[in-house]
C-alpha positions in Angstrom: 111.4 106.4 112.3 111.2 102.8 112.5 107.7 101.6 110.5 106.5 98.2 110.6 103.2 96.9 108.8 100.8 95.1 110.9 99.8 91.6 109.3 96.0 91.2 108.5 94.6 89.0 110.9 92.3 86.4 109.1 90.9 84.7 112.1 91.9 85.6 116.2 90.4 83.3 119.1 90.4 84.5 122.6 90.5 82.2 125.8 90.2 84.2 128.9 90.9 82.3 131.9 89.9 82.3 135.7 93.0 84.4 136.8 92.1 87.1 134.2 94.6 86.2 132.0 94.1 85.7 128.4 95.7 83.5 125.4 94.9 84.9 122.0 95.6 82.9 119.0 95.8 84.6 115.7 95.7 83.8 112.1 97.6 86.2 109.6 96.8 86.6 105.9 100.6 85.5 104.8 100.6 82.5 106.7 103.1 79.4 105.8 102.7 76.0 107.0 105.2 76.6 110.1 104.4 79.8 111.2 100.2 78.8 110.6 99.3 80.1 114.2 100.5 83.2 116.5 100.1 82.9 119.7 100.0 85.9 122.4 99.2 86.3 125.9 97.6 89.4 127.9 97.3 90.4 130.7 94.9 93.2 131.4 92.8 95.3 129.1 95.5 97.4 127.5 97.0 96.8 124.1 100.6 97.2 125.4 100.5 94.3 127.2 100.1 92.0 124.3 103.4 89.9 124.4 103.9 87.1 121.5 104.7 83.7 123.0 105.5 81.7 119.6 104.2 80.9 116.0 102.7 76.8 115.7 102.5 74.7 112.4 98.9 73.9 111.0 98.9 70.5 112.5 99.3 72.1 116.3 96.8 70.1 118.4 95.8 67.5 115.9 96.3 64.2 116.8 99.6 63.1 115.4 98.6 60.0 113.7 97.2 60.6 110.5 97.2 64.2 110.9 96.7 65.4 107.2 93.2 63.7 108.0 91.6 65.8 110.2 90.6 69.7 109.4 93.2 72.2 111.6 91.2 75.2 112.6 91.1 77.7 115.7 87.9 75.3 117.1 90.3 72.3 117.4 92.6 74.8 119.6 89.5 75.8 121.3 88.8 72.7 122.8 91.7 71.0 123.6 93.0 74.7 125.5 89.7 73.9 127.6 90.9 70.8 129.2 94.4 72.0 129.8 94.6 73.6 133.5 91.2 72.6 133.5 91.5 72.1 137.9 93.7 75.0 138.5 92.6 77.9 136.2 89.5 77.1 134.5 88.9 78.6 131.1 85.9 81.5 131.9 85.3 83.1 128.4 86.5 81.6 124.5 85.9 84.1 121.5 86.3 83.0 118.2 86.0 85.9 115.5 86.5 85.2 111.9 87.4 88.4 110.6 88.2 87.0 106.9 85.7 84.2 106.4 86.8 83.4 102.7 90.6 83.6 103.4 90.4 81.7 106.8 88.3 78.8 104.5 91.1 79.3 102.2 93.9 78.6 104.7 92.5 76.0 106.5 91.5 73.9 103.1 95.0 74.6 101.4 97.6 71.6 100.7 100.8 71.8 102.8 103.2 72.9 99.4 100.8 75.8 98.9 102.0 77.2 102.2 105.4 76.7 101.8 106.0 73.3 102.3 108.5 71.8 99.6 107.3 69.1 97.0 109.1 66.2 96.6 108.8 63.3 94.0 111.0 60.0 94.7 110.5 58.3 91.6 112.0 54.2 91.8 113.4 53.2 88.3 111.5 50.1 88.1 107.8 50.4 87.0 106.1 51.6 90.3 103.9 54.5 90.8 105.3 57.5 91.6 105.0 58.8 95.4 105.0 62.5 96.2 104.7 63.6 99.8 105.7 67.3 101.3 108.8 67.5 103.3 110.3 70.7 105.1 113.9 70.8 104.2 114.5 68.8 100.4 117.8 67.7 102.4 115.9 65.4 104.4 115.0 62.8 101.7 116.1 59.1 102.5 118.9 59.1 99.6 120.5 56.0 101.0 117.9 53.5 100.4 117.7 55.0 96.3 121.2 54.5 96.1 121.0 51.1 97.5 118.4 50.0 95.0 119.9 51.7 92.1 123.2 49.3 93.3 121.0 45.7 93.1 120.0 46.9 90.1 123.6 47.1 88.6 124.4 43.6 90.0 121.6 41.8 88.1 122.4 40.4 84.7 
């Protein structure tokens, strides 16, 4: 017998659109910075029709410029879902139930290395301040340009 465990579901918001279909965005106790939305679509009433579509990042729907501004949260879905097919297949119904209230607070105010995101520090040898940012792979760093700088600094007398 094959036993799975069901994730708790922090937050879930429901969009139910003209053609009686329905998206369902969920938000599950364990979540990590890439897999910080789930989202589902059904068609009917029954349970068994619930079929996942994909898993979004926290900054899904934000605007892309200065993203770690602005709060993510299953509102900010909410409204931009509204406009999308807005002509063809109105939305008719949105549900947003926070099931979790202190965890989904919790979530939604965390920094991105708390959810999984890794910490990096590129520190330059002369006497500037430090700069840390999050990346998602620490292979990704910009080694050239350090190498580069630490060369000028082996030239100078």
């Amino acid at each position: 017998m094959n036993t799975t465990i069901k994730p708790v579901v922090v937050a879930r918001l429901t969009i139910t659109r003209a053609n009686g279909k329905r998206t369902i965005i969920e938000i599950h106790q364990g979540a990590t910075f890439h897999k910080f939305y789930n989202f589902f679509t059904q068609d009917g009433a029954r349970r068994s029709t619930k079929r996942q579509l994909r898993t979004a990042s926290r900054n899904e729907y934000l605007p892309v410029i200065n993203a770690h501004l602005h709060q993510p949260g299953l509102d900010v879905i909410e409204k931009q879902l509204k406009g999308v097919l807005a002509q063809t297949n109105p939305v008719v119904k949105t549900i947003l139930r926070i099931i979790k209230k202190r965890a989904y607070k919790k979530l939604l105010n965390a920094s991105p290395d708390a959810l999984g995101l890794t910490r990096v520090n590129i520190t330059d040898l002369s006497n500037r301040p430090r700069r840390d940012f999050a990346v998602r792979e620490p292979r990704a760093i910009p080694v050239g340009i350090w190498l580069e700088s630490l060369k000028q600094k082996q030239v100078m007398p």
